[in-house]
N, CA, C and O of each residue as an XYZ file, in Angstrom:
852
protein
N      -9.184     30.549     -8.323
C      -8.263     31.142     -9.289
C      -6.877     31.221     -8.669
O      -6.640     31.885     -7.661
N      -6.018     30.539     -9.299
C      -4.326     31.176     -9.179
C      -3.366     31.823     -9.971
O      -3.801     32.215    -11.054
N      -2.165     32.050     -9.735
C      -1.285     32.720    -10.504
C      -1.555     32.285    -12.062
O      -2.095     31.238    -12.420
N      -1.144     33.143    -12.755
C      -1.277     32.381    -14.215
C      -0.043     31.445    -14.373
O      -0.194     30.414    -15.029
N       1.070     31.707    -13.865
C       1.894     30.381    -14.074
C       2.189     29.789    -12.759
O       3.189     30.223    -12.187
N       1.420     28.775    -12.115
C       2.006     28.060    -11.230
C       3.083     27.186    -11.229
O       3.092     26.521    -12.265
N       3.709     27.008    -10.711
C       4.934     25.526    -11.116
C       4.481     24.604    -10.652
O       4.634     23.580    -11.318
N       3.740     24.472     -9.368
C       3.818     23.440     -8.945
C       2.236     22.675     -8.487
O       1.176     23.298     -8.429
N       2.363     21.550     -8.265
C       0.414     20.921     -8.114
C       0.658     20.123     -6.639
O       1.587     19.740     -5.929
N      -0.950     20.139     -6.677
C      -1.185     19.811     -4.834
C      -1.877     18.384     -4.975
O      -2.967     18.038     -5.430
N      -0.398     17.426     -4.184
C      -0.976     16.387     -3.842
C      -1.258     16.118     -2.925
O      -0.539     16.435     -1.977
N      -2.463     15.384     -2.714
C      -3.194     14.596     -1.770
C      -3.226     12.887     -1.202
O      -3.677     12.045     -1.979
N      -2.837     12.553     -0.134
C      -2.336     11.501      0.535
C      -3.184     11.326      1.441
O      -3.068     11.967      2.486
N      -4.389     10.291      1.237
C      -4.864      9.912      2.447
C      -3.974      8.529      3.293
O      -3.127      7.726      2.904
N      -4.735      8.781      4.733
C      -3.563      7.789      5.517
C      -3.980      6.210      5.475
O      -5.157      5.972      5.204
N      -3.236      5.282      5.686
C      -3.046      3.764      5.329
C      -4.488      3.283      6.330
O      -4.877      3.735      7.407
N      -5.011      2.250      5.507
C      -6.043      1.271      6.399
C      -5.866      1.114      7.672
O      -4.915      0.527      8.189
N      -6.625      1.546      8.136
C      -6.546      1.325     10.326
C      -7.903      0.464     10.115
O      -8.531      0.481      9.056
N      -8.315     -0.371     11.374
C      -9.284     -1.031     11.690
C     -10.568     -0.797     11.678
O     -11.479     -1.611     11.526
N     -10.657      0.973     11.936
C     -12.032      1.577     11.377
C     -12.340      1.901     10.203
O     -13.480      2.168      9.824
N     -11.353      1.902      9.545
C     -11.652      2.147      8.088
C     -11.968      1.109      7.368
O     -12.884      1.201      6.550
N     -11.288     -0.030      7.539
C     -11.793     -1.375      7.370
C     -13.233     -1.440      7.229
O     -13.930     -1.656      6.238
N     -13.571     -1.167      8.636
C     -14.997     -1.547      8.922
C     -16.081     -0.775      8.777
O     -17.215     -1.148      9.076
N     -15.784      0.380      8.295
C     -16.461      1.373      7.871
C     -16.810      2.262      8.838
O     -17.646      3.129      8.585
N     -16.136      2.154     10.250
C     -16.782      3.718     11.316
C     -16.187      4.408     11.145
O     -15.054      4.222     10.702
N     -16.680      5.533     11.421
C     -16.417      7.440     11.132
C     -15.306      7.460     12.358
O     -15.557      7.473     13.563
N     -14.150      7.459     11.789
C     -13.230      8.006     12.412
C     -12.475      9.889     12.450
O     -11.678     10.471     11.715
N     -13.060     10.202     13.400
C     -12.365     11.909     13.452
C     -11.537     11.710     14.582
O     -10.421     11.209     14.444
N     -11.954     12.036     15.633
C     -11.212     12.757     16.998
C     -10.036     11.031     16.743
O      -8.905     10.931     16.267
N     -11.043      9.884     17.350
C      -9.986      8.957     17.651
C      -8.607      8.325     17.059
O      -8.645      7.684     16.009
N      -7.758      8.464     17.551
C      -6.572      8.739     17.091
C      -5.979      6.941     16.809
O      -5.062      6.424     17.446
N      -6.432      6.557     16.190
C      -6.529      4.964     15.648
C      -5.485      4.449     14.908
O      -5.640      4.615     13.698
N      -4.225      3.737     15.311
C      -2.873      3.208     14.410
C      -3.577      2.629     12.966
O      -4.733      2.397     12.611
N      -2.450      2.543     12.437
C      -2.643      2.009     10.882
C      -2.954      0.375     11.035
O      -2.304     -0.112     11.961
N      -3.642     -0.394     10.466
C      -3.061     -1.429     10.490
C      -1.708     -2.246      9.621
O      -1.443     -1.673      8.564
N      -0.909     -3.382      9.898
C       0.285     -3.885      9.199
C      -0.414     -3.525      7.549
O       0.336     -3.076      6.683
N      -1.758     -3.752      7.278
C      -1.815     -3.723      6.031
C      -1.478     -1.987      5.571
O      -0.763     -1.493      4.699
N      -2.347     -1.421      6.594
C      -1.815      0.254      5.822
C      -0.517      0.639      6.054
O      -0.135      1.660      5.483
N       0.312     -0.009      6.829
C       1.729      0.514      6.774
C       2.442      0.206      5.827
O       3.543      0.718      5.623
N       1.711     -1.015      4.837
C       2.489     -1.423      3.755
C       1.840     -0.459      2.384
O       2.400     -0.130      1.338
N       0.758     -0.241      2.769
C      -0.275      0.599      1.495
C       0.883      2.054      1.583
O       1.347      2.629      0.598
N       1.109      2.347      2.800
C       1.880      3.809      2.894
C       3.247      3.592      2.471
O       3.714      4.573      1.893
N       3.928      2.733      2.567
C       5.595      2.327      1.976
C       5.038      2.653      0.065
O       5.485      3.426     -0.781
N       3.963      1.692      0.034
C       3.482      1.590     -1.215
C       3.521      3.287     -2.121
O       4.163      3.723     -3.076
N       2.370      3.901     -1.115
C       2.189      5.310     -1.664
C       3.140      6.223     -1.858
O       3.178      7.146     -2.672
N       4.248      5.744     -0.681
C       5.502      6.410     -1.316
C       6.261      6.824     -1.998
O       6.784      7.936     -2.069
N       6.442      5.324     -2.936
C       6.268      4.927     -3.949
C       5.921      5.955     -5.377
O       6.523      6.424     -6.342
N       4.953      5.944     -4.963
C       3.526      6.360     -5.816
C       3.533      7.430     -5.607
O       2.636      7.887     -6.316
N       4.094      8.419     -4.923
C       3.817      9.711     -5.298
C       5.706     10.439     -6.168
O       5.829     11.380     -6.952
N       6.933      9.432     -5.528
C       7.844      9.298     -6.328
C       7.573      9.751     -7.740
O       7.653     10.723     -8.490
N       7.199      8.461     -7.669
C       6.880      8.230     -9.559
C       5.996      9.219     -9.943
O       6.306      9.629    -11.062
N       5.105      9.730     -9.525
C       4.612     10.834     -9.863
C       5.103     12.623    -10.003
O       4.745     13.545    -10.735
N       5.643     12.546     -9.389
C       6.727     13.734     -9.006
C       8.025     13.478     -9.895
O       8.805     14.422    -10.023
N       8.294     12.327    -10.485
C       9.845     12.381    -10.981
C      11.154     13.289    -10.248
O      11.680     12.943     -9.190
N      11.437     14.151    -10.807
C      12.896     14.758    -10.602
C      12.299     16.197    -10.518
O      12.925     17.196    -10.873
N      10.689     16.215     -9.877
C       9.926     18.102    -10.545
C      11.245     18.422     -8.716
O      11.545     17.711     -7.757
N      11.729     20.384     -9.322
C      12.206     20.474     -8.206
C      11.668     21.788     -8.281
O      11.317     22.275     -9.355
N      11.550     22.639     -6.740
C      12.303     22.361     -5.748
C      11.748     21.127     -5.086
O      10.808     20.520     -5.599
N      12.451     20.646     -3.672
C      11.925     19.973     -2.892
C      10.063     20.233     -2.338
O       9.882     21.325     -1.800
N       9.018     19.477     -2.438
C       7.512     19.921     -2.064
C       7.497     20.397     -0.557
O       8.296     20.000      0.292
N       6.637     21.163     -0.377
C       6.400     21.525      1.180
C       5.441     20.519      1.489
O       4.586     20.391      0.613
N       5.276     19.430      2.914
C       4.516     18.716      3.179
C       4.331     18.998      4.151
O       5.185     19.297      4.985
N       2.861     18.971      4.336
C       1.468     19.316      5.594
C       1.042     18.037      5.840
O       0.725     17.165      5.031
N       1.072     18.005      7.357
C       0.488     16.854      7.730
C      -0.815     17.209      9.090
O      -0.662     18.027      9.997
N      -2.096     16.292      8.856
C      -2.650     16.200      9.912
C      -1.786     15.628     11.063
O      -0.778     14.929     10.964
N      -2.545     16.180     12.424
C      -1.602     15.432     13.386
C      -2.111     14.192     14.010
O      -1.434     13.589     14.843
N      -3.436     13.741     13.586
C      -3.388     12.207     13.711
C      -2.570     11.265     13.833
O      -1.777     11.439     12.908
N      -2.239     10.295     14.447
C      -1.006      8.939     14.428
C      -0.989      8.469     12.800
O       0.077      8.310     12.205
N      -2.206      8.282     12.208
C      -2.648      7.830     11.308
C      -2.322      8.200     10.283
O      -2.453      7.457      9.311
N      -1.761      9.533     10.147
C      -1.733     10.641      9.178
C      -0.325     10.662      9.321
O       0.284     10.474      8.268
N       0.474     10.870     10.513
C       2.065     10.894     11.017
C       2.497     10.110     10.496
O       3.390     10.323      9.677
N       1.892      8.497     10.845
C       2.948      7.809     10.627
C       2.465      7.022      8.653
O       3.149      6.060      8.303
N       1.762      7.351      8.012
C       1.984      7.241      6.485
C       2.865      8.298      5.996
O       3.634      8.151      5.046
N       2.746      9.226      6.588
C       3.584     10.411      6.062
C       5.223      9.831      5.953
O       6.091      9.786      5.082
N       5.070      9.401      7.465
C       6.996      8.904      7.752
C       7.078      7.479      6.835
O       8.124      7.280      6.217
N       6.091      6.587      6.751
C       6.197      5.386      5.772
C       6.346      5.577      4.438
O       6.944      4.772      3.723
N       5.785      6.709      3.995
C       6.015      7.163      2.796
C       7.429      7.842      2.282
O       7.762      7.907      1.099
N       8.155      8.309      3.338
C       9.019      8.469      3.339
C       9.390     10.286      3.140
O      10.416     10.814      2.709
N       8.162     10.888      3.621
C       7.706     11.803      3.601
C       8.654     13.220      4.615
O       8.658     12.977      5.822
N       9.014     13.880      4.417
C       9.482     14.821      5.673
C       8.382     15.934      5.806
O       8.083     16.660      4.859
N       7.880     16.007      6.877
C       6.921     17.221      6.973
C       7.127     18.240      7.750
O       7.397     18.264      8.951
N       6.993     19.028      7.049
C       7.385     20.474      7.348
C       6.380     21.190      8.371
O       6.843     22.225      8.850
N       5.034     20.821      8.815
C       4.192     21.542      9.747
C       3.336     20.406      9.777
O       3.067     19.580      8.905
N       2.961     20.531     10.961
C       1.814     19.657     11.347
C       0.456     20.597     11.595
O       0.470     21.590     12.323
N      -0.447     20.231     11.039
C      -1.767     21.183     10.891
C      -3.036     20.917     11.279
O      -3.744     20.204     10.568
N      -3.438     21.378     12.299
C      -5.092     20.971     12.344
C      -5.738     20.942     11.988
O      -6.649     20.243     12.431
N      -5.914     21.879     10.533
C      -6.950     22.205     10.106
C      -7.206     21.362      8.940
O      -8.133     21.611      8.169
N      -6.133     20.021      8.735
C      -6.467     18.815      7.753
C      -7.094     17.734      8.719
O      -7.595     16.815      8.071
N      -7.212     17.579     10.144
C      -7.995     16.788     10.176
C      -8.888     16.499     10.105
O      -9.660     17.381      9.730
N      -9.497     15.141     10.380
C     -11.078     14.545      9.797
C     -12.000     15.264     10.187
O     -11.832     16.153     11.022
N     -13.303     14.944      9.552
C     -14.515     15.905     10.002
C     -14.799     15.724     11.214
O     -14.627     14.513     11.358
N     -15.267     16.326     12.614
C     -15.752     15.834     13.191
C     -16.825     15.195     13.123
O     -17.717     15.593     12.375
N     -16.965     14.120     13.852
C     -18.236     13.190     13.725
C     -19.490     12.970     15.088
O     -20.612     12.465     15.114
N     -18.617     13.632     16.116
C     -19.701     13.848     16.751
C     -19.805     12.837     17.489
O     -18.987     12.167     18.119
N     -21.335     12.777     17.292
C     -21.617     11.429     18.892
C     -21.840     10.320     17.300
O     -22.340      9.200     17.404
N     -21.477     10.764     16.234
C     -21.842      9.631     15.621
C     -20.120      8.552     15.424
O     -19.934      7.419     14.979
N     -18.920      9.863     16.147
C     -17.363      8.915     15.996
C     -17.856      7.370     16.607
O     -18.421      6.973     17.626
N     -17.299      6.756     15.370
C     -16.958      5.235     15.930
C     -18.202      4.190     15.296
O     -18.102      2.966     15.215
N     -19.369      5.001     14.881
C     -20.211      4.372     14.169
C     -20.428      3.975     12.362
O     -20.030      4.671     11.428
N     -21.028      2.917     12.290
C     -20.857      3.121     10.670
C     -22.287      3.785     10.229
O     -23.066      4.243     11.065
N     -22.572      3.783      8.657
C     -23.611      4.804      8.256
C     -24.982      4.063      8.474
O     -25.958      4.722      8.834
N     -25.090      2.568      8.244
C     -25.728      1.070      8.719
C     -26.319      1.512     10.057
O     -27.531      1.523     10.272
N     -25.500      1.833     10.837
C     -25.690      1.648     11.999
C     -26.485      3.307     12.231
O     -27.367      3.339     13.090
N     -26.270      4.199     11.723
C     -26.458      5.091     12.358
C     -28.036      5.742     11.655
O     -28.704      6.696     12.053
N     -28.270      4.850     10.540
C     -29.149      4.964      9.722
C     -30.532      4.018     10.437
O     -31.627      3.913      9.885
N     -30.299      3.623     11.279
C     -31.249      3.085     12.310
C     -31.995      3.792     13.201
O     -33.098      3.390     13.572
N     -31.489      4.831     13.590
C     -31.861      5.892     14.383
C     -32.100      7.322     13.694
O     -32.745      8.148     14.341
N     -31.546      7.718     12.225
C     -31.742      8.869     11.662
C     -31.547      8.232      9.734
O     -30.554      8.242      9.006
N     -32.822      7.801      9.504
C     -32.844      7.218      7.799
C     -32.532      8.014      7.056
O     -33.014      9.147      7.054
N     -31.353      7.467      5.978
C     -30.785      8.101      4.763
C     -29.587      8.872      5.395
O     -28.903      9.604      4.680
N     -29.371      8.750      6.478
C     -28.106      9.931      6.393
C     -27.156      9.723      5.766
O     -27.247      8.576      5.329
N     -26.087     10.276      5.394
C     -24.964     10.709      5.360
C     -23.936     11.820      5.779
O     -24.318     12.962      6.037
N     -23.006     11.554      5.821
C     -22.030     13.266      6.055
C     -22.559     13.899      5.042
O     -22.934     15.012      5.411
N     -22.803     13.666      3.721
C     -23.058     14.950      3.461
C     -24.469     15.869      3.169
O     -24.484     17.010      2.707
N     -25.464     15.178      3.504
C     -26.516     15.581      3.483
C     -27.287     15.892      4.582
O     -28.268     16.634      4.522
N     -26.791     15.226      5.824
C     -27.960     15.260      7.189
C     -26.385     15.960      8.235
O     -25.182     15.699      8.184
N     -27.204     16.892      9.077
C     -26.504     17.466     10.477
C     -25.715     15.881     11.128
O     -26.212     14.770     10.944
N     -24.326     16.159     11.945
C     -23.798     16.032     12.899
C     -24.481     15.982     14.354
O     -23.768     16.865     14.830
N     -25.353     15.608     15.465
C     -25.374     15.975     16.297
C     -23.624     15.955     17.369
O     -22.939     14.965     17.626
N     -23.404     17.215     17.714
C     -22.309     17.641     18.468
C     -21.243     17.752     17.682
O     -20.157     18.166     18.088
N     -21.530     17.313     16.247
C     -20.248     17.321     15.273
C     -19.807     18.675     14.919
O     -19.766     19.715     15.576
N     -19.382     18.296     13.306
C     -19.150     19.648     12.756
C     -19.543     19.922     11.570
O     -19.724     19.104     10.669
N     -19.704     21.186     11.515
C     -21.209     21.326      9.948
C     -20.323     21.517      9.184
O     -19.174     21.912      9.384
N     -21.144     21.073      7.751
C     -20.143     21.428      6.624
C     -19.283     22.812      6.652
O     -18.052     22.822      6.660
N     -19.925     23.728      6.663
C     -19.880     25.304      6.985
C     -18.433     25.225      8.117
O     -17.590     26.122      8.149
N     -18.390     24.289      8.772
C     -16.809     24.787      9.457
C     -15.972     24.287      8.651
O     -15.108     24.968      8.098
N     -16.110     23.095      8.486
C     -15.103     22.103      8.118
C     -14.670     22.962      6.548
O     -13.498     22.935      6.173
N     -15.547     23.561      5.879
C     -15.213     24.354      4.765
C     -14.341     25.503      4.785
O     -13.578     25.998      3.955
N     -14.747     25.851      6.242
C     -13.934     27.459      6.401
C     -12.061     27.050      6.716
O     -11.057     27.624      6.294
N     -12.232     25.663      7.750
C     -11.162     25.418      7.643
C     -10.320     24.690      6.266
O      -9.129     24.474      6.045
N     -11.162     24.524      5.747
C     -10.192     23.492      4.721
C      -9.547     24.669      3.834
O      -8.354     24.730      3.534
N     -10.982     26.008      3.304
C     -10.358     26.976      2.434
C      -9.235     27.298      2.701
O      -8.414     27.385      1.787
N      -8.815     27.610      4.232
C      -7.501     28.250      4.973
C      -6.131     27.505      4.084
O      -5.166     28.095      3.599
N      -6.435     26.004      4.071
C      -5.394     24.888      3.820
C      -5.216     25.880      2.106
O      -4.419     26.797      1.903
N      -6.032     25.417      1.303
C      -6.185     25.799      0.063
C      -5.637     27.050     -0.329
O      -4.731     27.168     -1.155
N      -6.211     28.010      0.289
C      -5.133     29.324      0.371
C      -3.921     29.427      0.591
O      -3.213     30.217     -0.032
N      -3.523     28.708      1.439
C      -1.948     28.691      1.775
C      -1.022     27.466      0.410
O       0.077     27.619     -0.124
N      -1.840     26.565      0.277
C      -1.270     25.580     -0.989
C      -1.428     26.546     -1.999
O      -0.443     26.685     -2.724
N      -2.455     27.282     -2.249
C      -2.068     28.729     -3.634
C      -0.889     29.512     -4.083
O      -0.316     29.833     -5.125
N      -0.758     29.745     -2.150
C       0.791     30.880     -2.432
C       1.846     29.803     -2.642
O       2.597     29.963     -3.604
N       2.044     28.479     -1.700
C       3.323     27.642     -2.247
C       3.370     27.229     -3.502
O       4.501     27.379     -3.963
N       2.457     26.676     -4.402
C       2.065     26.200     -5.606
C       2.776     27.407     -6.405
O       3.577     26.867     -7.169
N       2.837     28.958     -6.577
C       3.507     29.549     -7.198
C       4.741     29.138     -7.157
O       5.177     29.518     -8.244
N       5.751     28.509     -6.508
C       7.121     27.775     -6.499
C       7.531     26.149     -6.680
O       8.499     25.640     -7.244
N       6.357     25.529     -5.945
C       6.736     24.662     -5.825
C       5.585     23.553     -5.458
O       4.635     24.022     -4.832
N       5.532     22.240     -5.736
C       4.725     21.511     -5.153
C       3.962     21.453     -3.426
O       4.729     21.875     -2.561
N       2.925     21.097     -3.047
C       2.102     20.866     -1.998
C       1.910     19.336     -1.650
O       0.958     18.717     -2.123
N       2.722     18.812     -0.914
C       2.128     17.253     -0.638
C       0.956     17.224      0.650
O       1.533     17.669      1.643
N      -0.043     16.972      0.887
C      -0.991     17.181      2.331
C      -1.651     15.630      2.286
O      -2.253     15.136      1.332
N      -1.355     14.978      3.638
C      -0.875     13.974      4.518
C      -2.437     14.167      5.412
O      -2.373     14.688      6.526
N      -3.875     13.703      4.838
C      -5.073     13.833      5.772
C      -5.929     12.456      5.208
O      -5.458     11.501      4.591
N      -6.800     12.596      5.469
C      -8.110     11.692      5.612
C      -9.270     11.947      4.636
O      -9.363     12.833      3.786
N      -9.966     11.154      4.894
C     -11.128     10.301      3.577
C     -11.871     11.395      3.318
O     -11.736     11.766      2.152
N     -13.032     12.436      4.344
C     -14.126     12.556      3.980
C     -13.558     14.433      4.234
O     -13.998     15.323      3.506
N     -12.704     14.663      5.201
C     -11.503     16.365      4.644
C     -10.990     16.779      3.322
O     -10.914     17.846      2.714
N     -10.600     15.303      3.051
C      -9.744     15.748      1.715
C     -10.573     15.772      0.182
O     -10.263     16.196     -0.932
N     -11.802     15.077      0.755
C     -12.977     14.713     -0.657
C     -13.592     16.286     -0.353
O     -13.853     16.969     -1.343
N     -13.811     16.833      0.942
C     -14.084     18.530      1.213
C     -12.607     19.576      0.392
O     -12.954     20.499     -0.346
N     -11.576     19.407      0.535
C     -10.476     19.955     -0.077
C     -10.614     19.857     -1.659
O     -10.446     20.870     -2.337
N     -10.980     18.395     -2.358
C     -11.237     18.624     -3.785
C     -12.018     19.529     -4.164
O     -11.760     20.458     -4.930
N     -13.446     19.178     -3.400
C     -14.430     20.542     -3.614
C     -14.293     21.907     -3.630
O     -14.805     22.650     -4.467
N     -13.361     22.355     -2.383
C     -13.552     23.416     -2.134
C     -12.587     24.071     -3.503
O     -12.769     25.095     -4.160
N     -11.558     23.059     -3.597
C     -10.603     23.453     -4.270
C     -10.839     23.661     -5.847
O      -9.959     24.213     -6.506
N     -11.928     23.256     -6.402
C     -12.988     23.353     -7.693
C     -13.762     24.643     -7.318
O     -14.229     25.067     -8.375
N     -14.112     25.463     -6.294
C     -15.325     26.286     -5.961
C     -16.383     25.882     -5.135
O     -17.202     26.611     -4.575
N     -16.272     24.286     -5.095
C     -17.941     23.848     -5.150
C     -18.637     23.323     -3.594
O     -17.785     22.719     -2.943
N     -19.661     23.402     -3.050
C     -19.355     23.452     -2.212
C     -19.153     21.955     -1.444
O     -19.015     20.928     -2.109
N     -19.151     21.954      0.024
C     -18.184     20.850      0.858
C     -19.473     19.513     -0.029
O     -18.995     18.544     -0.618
N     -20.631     19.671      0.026
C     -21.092     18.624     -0.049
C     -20.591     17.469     -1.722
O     -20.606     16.295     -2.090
N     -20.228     18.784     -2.191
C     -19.831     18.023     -3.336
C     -18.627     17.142     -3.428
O     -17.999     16.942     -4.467
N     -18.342     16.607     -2.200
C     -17.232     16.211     -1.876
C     -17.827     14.736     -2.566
O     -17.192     14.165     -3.453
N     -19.035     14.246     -2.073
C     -19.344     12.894     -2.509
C     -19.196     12.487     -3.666
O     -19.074     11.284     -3.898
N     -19.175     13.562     -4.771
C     -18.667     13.119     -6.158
C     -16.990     12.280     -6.206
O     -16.673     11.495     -7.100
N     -16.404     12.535     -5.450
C     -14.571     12.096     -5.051
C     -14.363     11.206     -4.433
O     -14.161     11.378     -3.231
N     -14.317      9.658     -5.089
C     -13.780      8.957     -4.380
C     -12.409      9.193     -3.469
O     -11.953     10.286     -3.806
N     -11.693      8.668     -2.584
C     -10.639      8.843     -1.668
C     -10.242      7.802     -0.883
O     -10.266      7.841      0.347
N      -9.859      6.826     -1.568
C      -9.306      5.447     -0.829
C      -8.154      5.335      0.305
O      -7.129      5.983      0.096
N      -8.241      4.572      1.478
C      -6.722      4.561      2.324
C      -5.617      4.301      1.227
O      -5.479      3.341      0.468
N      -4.911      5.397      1.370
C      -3.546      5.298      1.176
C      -3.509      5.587     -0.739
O      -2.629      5.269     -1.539
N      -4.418      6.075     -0.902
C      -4.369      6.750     -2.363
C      -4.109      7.683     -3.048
O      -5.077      8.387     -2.761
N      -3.345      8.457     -3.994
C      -3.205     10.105     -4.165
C      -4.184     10.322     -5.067
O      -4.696      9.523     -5.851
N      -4.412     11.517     -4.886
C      -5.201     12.271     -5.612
C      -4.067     13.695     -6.163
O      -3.309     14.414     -5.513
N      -4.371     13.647     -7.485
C      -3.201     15.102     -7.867
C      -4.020     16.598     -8.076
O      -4.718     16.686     -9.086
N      -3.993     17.069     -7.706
C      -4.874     18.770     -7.870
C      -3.860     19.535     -9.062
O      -2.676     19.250     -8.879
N      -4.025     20.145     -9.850
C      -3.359     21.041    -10.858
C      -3.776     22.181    -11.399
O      -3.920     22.939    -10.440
N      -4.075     22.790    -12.454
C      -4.442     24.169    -12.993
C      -3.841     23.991    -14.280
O      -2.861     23.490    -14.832
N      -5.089     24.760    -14.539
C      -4.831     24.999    -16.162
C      -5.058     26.805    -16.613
O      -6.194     27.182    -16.900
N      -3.931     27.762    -16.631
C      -4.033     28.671    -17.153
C      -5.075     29.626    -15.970
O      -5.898     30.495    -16.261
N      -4.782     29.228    -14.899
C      -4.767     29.996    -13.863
C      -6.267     29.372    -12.711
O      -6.656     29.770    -11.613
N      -6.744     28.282    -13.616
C      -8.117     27.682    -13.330
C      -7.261     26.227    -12.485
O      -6.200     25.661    -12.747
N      -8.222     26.013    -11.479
C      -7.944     24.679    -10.610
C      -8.983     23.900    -11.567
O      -9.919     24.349    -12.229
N      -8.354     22.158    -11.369
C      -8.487     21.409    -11.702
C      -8.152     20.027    -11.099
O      -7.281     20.181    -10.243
N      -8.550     18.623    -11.236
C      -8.505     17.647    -10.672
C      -7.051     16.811    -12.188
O      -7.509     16.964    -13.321
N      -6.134     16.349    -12.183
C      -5.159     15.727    -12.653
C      -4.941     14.173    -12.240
O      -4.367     13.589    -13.160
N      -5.167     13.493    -11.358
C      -5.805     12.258    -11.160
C      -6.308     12.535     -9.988
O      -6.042     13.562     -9.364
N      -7.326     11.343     -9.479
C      -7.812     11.072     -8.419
C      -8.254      9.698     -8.220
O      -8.647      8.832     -9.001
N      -8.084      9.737     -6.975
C      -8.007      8.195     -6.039
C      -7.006      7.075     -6.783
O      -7.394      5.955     -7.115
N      -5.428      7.662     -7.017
C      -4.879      6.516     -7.541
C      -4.133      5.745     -6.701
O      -3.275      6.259     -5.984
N      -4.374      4.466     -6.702
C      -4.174      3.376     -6.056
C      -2.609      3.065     -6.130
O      -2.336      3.247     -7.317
N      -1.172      2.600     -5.302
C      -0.278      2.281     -5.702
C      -0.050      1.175     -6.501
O      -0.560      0.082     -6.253
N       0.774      1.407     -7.565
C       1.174      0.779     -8.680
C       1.107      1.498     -9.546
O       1.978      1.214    -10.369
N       0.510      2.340     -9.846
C       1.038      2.947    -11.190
C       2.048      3.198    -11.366
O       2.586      3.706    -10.383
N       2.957      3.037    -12.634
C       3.848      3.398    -12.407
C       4.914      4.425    -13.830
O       6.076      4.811    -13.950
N       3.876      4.475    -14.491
C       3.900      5.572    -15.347
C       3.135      6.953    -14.699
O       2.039      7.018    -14.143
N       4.269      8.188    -15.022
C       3.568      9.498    -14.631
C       3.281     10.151    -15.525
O       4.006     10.182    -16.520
N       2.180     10.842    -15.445
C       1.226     11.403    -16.071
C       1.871     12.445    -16.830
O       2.887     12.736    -16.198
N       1.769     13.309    -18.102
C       2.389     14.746    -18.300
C       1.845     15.953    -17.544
O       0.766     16.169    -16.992
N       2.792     16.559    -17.682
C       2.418     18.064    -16.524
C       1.602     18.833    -17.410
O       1.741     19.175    -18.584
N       0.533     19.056    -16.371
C      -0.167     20.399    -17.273
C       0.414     21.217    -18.297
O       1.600     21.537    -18.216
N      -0.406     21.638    -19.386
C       0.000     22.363    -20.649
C       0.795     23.658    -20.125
O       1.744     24.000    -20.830
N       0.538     24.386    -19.029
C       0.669     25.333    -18.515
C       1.858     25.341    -17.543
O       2.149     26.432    -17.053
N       2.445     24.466    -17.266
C       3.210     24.179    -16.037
C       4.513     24.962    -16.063
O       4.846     25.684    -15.123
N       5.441     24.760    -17.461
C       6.892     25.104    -17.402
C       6.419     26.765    -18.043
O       7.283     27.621    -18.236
């Protein structure tokens, strides 16, 4: 629940294609450059969150993980960020960083993040406590003004959730592509999803919630 009139909505920016994402390993701790292709996906998203935002003012407050990965789409995007935050980075993954689900499904069948334990990782149950923190603090700015947050694939699909009520696992319902926004909004004091996983190019923006002005 938020204010009954918010002004402003929380977008979401995951960071540009790096080489593990490509290939599908669980990237948390390792701090992995973009590749040339995601530095162009992040110029792109720039773009793309422009056009989405039009002329809304004041200026957005932007949160960034402190990943390289996360830094430097933020700066490609053309982004200025105002705090760098830990508590948007990736899930930990444990002894499973660096593996894909293929691979790891050889040694423990059916897993996924969101259904089977981490060994040495991090349980849903943290990664939730931290993300709420994020969410709380995008509540009080959202009474003024927009939220841009600058994180990763399988945090920010935990941030939609949490940000609905529901819990982290329901993150798997949310797609979250490199270098895609997702828009968070409210309706009459209720959170809500306003797009998700949009790809650059669009280039018509959406109308603002019924509730917005």
């Amino acid at each position: 629940m938020v204010s009954e009139s918010p002004v402003g909505r929380l977008y979401l920016l995951r960071h540009g294609e790096t080489e593990w994402s490509r290939s599908g390993q669980h990237t948390g701790r390792t701090d992995i450059p973009l590749t040339a292709r995601g530095e162009e996906q992040a110029r792109v998203a720039g773009d793309l969150l422009r056009t989405l935002r039009g002329d809304a003012q004041p200026a957005p407050v932007v949160w960034c993980s402190p990943r390289t990965r996360a830094a430097h789409t933020a700066d490609l995007a053309g982004l200025r960020v105002d705090e760098v935050r830990e508590d948007l980075v990736e899930w930990d993954y444990g002894d499973y960083e660096g593996r894909t689900t293929p691979d790891i499904r050889t040694e423990d069948p059916g897993w996924t993040i969101w259904t089977h334990p981490v060994p040495h990782g991090e349980t849903d149950e943290a990664i939730a406590a931290r993300i709420d923190r994020v969410v709380a603090d995008a509540d009080a700015e959202l009474a003024g003004r927009d939220v841009i947050l600058v994180g990763h694939g399988h945090a920010s699909r935990v941030l939609i959730a949490r940000y609905l009520g529901l819990p982290p696992s329901a993150g798997v319902g949310f797609a979250f592509d490199p270098a895609s926004v997702t828009v968070l909004g409210h309706e009459r004091g209720e959170h809500r999803i306003d797009l998700l996983n949009v790809p650059g190019g669009l280039v018509e923006a959406p109308p603002p919630p019924a509730d917005r002005h």
